[in-house]
N, C-alpha and C positions, 0 to 999 in steps of 0.2 A: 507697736502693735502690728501683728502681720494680718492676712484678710487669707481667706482660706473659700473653694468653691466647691460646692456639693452639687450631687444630680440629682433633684427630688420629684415627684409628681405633681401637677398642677392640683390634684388633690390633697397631698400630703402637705405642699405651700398655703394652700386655702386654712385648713385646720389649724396647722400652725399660727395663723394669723390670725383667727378666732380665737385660739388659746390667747398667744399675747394681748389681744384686745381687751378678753375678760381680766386679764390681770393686768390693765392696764400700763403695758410697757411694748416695744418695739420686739420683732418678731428676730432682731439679731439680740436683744438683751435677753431673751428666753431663750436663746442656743446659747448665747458667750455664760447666760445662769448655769443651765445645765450641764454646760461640757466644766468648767470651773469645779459645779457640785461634784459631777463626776473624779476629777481629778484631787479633789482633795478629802476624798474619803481612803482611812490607813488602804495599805497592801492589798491585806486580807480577807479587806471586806467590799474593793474592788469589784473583783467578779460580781456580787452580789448587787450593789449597787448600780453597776451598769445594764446589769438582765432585769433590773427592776427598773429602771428608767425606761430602757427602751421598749421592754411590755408595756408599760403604761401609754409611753407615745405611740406603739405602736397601734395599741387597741381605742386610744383618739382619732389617732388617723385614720384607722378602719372603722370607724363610727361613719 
């Protein structure tokens, strides 16, 4: 497994980790979840799939 490092906001860390809490798992199993979903959704439906993930985290994060 390799470990990969992002630059995020003290807020956008915060949220994230209230996400993971209410689904009770670790705030790296709700990245390695989502980037996984992301990648194995077909080709095609890619695009679609990523613009709707990250609307959604986005519009969490900005809550």
């Amino acid at each position: 497994m390799v470990a990969i490092t992002i630059n995020i906001s003290e807020h956008q860390l915060q949220k994230l980790q209230e996400l993971a809490q209410k689904l009770g798992i670790s705030t790296e199993e709700l990245l390695s979840a989502s980037v996984e979903d992301l990648l194995n959704h077909p080709k095609s439906d890619f695009t679609e799939a990523a613009n709707y993930v990250m609307q959604k985290m986005l519009n969490f994060i900005g809550d």
